[in-house]
Biotite code that builds the C-alpha atoms (Angstrom):
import biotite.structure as struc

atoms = struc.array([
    struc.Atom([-24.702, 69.175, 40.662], chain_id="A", res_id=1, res_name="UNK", atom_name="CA", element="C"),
    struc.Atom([-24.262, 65.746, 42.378], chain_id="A", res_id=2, res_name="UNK", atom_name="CA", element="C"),
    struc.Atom([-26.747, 64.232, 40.224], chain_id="A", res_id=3, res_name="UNK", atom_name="CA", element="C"),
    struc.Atom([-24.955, 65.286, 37.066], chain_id="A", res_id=4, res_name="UNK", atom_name="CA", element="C"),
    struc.Atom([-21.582, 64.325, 38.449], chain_id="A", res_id=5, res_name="UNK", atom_name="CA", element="C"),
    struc.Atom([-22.992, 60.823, 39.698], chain_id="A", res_id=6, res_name="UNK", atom_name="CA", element="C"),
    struc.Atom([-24.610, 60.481, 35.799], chain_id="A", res_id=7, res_name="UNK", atom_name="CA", element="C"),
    struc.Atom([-20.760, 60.981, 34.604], chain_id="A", res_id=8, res_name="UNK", atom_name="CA", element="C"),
    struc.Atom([-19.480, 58.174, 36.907], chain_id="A", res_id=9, res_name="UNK", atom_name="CA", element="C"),
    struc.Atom([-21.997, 55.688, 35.959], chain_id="A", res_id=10, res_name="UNK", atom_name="CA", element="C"),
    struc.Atom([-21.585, 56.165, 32.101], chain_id="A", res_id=11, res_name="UNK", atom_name="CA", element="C"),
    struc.Atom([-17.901, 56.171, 32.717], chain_id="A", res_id=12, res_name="UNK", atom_name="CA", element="C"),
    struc.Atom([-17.857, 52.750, 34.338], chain_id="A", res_id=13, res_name="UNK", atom_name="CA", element="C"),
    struc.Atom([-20.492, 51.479, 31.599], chain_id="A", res_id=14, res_name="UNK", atom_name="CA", element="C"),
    struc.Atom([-17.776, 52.666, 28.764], chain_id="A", res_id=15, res_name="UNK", atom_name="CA", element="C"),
    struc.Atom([-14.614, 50.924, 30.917], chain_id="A", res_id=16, res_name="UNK", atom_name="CA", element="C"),
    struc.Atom([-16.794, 47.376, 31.376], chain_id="A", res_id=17, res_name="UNK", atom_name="CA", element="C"),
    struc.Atom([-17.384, 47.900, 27.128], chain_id="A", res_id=18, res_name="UNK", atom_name="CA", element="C"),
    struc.Atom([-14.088, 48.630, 26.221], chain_id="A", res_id=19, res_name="UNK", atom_name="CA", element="C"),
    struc.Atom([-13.121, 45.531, 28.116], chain_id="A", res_id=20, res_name="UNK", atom_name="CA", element="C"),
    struc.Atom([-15.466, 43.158, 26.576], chain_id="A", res_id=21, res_name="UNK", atom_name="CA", element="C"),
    struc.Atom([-14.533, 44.516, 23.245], chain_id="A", res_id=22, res_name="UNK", atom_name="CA", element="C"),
    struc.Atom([-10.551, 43.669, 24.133], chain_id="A", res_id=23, res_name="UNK", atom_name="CA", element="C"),
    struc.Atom([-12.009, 40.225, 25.059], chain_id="A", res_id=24, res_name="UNK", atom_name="CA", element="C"),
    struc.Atom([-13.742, 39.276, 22.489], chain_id="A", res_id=25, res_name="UNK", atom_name="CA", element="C"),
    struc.Atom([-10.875, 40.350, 19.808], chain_id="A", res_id=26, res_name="UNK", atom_name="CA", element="C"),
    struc.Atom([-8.475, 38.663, 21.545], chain_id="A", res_id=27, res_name="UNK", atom_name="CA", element="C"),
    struc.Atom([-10.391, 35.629, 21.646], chain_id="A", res_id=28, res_name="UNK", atom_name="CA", element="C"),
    struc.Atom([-10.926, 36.583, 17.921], chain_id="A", res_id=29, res_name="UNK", atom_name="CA", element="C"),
    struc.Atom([-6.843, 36.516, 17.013], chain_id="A", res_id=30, res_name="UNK", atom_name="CA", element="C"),
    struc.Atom([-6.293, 33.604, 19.211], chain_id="A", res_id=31, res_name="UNK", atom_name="CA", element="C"),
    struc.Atom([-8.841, 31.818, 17.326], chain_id="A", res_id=32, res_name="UNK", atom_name="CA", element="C"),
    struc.Atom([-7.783, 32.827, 13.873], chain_id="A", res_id=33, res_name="UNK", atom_name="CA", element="C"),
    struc.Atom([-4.121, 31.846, 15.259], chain_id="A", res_id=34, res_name="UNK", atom_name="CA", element="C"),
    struc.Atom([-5.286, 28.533, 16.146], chain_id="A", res_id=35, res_name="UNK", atom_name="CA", element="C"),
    struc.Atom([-6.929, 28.132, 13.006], chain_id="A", res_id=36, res_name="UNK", atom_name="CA", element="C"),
    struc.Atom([-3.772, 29.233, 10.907], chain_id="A", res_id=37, res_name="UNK", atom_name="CA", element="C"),
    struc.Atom([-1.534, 26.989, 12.893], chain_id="A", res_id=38, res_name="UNK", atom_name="CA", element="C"),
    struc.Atom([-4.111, 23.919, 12.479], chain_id="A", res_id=39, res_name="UNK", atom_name="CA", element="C"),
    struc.Atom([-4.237, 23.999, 8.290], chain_id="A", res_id=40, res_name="UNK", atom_name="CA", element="C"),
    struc.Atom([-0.462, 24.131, 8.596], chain_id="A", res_id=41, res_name="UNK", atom_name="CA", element="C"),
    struc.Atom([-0.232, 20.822, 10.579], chain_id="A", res_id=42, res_name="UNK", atom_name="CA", element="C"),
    struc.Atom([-2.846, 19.287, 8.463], chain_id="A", res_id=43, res_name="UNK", atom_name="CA", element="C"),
    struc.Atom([-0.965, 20.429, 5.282], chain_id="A", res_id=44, res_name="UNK", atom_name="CA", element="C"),
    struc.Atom([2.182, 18.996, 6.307], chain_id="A", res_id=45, res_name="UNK", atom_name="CA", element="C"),
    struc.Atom([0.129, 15.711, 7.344], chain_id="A", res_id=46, res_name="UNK", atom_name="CA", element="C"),
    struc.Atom([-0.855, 15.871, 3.867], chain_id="A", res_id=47, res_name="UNK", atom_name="CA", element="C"),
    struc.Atom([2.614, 16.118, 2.373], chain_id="A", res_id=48, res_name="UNK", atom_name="CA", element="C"),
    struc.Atom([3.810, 13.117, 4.791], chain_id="A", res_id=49, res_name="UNK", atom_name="CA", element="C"),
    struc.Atom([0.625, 10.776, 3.363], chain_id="A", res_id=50, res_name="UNK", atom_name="CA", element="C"),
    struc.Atom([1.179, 11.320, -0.359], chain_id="A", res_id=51, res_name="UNK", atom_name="CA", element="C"),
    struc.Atom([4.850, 11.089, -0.111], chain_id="A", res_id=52, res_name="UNK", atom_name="CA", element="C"),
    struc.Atom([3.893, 7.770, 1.712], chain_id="A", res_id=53, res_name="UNK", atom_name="CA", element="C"),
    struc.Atom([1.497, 6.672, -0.437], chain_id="A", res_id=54, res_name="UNK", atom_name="CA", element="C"),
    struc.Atom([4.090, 7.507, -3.312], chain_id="A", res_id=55, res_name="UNK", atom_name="CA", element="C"),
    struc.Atom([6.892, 5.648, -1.812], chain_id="A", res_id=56, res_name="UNK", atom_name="CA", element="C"),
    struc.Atom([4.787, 2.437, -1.219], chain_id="A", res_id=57, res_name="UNK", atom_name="CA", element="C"),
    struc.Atom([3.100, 2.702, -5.209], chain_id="A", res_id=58, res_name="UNK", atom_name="CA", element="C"),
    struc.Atom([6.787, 2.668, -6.324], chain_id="A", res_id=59, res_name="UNK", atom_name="CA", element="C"),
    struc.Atom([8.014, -0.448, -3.958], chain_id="A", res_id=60, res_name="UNK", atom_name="CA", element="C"),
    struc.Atom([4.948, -2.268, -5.088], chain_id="A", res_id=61, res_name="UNK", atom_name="CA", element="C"),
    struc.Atom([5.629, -1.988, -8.755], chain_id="A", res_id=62, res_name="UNK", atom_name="CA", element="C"),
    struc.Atom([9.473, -2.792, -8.503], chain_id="A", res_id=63, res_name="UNK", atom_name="CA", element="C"),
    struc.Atom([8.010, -6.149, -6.722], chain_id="A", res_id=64, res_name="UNK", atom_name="CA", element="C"),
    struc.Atom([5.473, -6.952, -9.137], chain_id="A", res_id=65, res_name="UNK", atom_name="CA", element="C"),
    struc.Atom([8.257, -6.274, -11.434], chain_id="A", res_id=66, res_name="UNK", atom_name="CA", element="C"),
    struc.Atom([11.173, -8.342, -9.873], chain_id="A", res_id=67, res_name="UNK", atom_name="CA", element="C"),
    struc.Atom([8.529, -11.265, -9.224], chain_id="A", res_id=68, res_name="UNK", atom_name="CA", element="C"),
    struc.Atom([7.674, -11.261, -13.698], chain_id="A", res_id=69, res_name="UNK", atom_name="CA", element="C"),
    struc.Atom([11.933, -10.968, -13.881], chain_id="A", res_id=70, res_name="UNK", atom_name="CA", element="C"),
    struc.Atom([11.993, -14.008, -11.799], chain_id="A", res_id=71, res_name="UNK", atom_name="CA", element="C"),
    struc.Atom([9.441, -15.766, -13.711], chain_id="A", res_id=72, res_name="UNK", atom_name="CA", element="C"),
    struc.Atom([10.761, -14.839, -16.868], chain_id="A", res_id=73, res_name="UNK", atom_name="CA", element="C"),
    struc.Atom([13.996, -16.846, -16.357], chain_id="A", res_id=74, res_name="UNK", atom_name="CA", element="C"),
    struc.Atom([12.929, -19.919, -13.665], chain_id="A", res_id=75, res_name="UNK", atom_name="CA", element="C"),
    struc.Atom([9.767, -21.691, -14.613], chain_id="A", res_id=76, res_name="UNK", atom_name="CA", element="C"),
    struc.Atom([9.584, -22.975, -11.428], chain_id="A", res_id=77, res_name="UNK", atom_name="CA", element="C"),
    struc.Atom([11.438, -20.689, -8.934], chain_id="A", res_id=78, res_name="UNK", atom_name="CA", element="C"),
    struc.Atom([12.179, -21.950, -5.315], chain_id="A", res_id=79, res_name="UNK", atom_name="CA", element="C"),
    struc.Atom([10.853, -20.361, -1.627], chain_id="A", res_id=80, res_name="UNK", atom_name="CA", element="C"),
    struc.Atom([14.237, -19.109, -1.163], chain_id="A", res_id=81, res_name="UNK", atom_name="CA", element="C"),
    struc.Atom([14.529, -17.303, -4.699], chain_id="A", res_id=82, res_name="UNK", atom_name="CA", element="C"),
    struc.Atom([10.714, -15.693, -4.512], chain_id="A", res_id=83, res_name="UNK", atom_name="CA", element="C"),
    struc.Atom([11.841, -14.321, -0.805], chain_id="A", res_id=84, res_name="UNK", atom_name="CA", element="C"),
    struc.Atom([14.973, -12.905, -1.769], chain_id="A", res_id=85, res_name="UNK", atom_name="CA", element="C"),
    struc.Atom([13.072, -10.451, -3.966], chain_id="A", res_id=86, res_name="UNK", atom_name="CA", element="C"),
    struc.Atom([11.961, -8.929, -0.754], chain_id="A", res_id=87, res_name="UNK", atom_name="CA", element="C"),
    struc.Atom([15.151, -8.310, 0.344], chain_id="A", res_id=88, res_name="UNK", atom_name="CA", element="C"),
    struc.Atom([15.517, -5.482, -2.186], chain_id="A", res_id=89, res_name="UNK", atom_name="CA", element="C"),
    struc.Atom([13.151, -2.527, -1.835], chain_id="A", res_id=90, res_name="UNK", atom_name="CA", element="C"),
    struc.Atom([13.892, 0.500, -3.720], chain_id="A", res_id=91, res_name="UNK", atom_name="CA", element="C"),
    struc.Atom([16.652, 2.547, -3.372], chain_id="A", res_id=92, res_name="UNK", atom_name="CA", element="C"),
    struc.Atom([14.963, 6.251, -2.739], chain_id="A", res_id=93, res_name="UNK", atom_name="CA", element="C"),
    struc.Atom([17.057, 9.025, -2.187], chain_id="A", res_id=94, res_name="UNK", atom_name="CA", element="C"),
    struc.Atom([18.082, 10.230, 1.205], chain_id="A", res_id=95, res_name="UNK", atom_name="CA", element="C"),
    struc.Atom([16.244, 13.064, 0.536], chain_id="A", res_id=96, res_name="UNK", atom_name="CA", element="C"),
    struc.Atom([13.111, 12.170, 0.143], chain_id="A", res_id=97, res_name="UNK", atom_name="CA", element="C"),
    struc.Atom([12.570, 10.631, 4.165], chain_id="A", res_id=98, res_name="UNK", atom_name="CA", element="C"),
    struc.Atom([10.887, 7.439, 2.601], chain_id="A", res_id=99, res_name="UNK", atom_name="CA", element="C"),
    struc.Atom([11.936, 4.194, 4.354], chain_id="A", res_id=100, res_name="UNK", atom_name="CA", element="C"),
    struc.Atom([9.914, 0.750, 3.797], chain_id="A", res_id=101, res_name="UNK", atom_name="CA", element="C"),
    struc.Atom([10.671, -0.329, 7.294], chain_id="A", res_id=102, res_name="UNK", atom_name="CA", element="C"),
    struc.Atom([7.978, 0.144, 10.551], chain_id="A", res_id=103, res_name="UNK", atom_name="CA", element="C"),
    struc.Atom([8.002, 2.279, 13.886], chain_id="A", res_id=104, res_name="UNK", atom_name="CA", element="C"),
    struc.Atom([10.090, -0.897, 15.247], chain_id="A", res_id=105, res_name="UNK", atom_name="CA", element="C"),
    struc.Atom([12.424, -1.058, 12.666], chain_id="A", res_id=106, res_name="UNK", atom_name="CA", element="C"),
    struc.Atom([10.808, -4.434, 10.620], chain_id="A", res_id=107, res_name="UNK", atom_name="CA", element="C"),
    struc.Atom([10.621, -4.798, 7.109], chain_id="A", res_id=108, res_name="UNK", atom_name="CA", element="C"),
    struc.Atom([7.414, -3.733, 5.576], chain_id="A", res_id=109, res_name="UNK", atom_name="CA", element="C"),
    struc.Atom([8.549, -4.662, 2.079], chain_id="A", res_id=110, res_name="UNK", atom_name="CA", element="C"),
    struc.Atom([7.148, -8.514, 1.255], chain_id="A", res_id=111, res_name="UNK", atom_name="CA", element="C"),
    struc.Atom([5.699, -11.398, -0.528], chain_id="A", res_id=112, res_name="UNK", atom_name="CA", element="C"),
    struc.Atom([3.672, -14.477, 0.927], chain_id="A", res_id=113, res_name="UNK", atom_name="CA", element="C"),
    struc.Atom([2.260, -18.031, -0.519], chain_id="A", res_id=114, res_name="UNK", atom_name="CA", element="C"),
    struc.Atom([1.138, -21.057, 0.242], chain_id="A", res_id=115, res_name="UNK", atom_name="CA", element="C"),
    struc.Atom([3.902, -23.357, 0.080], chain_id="A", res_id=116, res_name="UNK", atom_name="CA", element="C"),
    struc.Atom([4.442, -26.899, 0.246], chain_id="A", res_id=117, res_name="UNK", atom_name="CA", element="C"),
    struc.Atom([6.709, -29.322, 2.649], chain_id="A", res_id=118, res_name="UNK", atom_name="CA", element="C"),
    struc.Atom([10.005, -28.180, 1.495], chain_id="A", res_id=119, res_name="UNK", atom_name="CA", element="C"),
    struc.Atom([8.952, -24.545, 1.596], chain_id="A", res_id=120, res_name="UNK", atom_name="CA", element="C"),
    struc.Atom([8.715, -23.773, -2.438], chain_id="A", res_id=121, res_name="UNK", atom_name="CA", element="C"),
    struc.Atom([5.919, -22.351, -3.983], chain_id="A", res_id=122, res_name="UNK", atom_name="CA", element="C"),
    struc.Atom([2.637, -24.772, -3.736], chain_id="A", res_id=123, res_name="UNK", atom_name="CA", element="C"),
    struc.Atom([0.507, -24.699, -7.319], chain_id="A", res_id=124, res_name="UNK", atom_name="CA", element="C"),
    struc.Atom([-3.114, -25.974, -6.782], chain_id="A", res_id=125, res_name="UNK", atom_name="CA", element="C"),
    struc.Atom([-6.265, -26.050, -9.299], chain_id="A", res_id=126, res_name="UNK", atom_name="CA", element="C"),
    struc.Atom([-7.932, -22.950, -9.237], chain_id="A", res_id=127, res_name="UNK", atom_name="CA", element="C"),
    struc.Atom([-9.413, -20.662, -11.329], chain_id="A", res_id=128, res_name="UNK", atom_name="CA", element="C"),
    struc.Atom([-8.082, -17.452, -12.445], chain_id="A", res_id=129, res_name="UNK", atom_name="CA", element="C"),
    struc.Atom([-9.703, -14.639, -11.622], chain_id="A", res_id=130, res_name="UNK", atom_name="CA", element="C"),
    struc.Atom([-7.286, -11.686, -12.499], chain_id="A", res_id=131, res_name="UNK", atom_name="CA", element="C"),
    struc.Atom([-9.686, -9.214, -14.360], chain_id="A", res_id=132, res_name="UNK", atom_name="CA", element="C"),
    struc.Atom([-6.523, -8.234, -16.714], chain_id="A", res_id=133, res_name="UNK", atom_name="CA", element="C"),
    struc.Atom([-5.630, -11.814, -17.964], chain_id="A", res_id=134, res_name="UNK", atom_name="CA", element="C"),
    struc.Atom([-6.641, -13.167, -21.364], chain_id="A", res_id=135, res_name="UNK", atom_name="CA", element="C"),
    struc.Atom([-7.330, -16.640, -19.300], chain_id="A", res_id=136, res_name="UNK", atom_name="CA", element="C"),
    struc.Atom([-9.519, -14.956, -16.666], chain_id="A", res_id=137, res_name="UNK", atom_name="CA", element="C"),
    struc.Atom([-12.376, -18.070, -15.608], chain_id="A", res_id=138, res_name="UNK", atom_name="CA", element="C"),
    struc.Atom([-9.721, -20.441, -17.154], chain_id="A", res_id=139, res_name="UNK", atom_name="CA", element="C"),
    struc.Atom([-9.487, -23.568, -14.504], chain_id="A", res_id=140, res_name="UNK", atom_name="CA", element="C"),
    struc.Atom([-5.541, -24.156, -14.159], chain_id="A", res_id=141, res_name="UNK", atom_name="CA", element="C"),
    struc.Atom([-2.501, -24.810, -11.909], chain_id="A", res_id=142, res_name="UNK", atom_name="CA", element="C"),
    struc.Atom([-1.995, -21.859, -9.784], chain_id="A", res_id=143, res_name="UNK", atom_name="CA", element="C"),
    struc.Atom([-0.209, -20.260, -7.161], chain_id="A", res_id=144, res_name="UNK", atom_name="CA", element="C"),
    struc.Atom([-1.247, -17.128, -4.941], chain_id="A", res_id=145, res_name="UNK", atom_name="CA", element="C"),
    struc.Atom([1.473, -14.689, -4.484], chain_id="A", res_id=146, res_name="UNK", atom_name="CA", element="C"),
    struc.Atom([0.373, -11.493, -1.964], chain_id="A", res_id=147, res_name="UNK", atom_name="CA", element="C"),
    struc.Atom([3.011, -8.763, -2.240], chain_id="A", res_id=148, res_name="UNK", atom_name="CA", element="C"),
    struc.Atom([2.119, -6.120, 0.806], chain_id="A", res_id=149, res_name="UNK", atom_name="CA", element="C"),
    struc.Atom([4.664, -2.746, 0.644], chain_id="A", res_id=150, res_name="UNK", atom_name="CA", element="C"),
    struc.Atom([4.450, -0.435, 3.605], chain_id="A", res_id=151, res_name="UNK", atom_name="CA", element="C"),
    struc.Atom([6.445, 3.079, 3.130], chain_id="A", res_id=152, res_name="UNK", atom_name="CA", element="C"),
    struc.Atom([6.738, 5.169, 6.474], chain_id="A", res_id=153, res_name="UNK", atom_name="CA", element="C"),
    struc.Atom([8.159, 9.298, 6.214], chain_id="A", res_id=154, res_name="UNK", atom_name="CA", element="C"),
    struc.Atom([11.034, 10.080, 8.871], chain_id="A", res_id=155, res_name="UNK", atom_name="CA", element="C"),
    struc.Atom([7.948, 12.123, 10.238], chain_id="A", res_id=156, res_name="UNK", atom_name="CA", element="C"),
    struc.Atom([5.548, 10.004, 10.828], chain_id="A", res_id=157, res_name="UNK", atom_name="CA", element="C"),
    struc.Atom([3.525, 9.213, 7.487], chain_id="A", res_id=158, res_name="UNK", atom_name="CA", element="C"),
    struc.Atom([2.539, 5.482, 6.646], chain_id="A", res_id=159, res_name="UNK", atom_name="CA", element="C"),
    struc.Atom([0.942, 4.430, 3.597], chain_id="A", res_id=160, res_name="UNK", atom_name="CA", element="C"),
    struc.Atom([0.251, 0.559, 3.132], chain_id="A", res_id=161, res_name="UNK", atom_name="CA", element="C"),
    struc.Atom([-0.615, -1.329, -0.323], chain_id="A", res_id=162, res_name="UNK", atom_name="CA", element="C"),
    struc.Atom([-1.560, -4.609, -0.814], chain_id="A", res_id=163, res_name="UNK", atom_name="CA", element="C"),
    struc.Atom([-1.833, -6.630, -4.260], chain_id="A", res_id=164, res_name="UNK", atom_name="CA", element="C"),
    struc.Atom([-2.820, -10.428, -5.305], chain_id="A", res_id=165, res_name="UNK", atom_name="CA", element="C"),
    struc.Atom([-0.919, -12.114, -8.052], chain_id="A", res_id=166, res_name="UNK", atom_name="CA", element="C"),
    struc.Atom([-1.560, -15.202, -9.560], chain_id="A", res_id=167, res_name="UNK", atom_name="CA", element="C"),
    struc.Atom([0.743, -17.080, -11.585], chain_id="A", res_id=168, res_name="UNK", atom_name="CA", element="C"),
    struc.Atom([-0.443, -20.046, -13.375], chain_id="A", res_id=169, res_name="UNK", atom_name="CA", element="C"),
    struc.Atom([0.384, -22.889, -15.876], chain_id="A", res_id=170, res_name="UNK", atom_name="CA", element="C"),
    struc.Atom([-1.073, -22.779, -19.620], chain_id="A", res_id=171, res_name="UNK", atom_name="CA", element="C"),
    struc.Atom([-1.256, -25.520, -21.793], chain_id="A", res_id=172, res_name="UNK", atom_name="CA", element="C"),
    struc.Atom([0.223, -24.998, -24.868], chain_id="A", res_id=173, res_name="UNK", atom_name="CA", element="C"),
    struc.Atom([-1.597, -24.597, -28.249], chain_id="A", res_id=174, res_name="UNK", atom_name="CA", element="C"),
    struc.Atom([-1.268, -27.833, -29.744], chain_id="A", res_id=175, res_name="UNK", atom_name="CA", element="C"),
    struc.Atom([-3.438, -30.591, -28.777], chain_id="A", res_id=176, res_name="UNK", atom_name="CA", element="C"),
    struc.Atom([-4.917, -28.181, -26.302], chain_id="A", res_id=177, res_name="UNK", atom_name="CA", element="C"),
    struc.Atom([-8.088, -29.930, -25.411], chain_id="A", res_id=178, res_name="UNK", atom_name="CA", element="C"),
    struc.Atom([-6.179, -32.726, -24.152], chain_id="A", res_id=179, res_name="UNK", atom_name="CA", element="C"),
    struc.Atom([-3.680, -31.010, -22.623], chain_id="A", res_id=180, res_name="UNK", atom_name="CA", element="C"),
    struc.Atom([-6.247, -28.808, -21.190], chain_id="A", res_id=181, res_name="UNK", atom_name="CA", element="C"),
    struc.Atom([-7.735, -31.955, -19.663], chain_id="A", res_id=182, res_name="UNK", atom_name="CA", element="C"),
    struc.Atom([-4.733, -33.261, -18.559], chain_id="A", res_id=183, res_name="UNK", atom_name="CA", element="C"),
    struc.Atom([-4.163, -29.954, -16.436], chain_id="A", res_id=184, res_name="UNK", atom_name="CA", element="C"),
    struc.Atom([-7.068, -29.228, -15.086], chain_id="A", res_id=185, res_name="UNK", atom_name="CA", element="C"),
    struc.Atom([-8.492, -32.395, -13.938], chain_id="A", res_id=186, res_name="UNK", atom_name="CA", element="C"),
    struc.Atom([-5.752, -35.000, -12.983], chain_id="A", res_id=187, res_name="UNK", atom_name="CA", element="C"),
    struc.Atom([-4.449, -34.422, -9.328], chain_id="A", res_id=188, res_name="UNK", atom_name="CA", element="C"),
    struc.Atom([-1.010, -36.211, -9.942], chain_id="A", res_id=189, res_name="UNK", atom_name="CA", element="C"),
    struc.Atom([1.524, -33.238, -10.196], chain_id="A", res_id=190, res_name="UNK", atom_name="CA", element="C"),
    struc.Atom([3.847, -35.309, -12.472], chain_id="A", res_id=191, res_name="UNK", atom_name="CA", element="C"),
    struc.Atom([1.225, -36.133, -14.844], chain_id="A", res_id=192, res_name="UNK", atom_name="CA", element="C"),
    struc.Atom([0.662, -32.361, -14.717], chain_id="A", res_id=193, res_name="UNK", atom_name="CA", element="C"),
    struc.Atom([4.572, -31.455, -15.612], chain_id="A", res_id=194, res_name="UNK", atom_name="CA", element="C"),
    struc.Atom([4.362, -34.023, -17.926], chain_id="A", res_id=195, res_name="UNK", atom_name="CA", element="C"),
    struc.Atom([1.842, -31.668, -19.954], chain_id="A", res_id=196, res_name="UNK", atom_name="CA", element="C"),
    struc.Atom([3.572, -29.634, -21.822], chain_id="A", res_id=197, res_name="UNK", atom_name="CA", element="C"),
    struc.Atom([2.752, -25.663, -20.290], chain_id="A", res_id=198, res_name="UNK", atom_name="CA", element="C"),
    struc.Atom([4.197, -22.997, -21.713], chain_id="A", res_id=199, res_name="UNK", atom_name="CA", element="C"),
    struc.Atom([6.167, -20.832, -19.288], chain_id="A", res_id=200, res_name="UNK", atom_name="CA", element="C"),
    struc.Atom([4.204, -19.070, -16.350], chain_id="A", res_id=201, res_name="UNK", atom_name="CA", element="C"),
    struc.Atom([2.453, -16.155, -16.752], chain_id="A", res_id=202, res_name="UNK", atom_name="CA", element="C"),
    struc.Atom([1.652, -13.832, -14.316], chain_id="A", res_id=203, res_name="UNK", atom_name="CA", element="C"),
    struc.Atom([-1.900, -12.460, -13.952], chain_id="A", res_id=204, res_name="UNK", atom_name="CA", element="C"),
    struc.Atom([-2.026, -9.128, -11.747], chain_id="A", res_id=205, res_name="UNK", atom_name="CA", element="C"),
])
């Protein structure tokens, strides 16, 4: 009788210590599939922030590229002062889209950059063109390296940067083009090199 009764105790401790570890293990089961949830939410939203971003920054970079070919398109030879001005005016997004082109600190992550020359303009030099969309690509001519760089930052946190190279050069015109062509390329006096008449600069992006 105190065998049986002994038998009964064991087996019920052996069925409290498994019920137990089954309550264990499917808690640590939920908390792991709660974890997991919570996780692809916060990577999703992460997601959201980058391509809203990224999609902000595209935008800021083409209304450069574009204000720089405006600029061009009216002033052969624009001044430092007129090329940096067009960073002054990023796009105007909507409020509600959380898309600013300024950093963490606050500083402008919306501008344009060259080489310029004593009285801070613009500073052409021989080079040769290598913008894989111009008709002149390998052509050697007078040019000048504009970098445009466009940073857009979410109100929560998501950056996206873009950076593009843009030349803008001097062509000779058609007639007498081999000596103008000459003239251009090889003589290092810069009034000799006004003196040849270019047509109006084109930009090569």
């Amino acid at each position: 009788m105190r065998s049986v009764k002994t038998t009964m105790r064991k087996q019920s401790g052996i069925a409290l210590i498994t019920t137990l570890l089954l309550l264990l293990l499917m808690s640590a089961m939920v908390v792991g599939f709660m974890l997991l949830v919570t996780e692809g939410q916060r990577l999703s939203g992460m997601d959201r922030d980058q391509i809203r971003a990224f999609y902000g920054a595209e935008s800021g970079m083409e209304k450069l590229t574009a204000d720089l070919g405006s600029l061009f398109g009216t002033t052969y030879a624009p001044t430092g002062a007129q090329v940096n001005a067009i960073a002054t005016n990023p796009p105007v997004l909507p409020s509600s889209s959380g898309v600013g082109y300024v950093d963490v600190l606050g500083a402008s992550t919306y501008s344009i950059t060259f080489p310029t020359d004593a009285k801070g303009n613009p500073l052409a030099q021989f080079a040769q063109i290598t913008s894989g969309s111009s008709a002149f690509q390998g052509m050697t001519a007078l040019e000048t390296t504009y970098t445009m760089t466009v940073g857009a930052r979410t109100n929560t946190g998501g950056e996206a940067k873009l950076v593009r190279t843009t030349q803008t050069v001097g062509i000779p015109s058609s007639s007498s083009a081999f000596i103008r062509k000459r003239i251009l390329v090889s003589s290092p006096d810069p009034t000799l090199i006004s003196a040849a008449a270019c047509i109006p600069t084109a930009i090569c992006s």
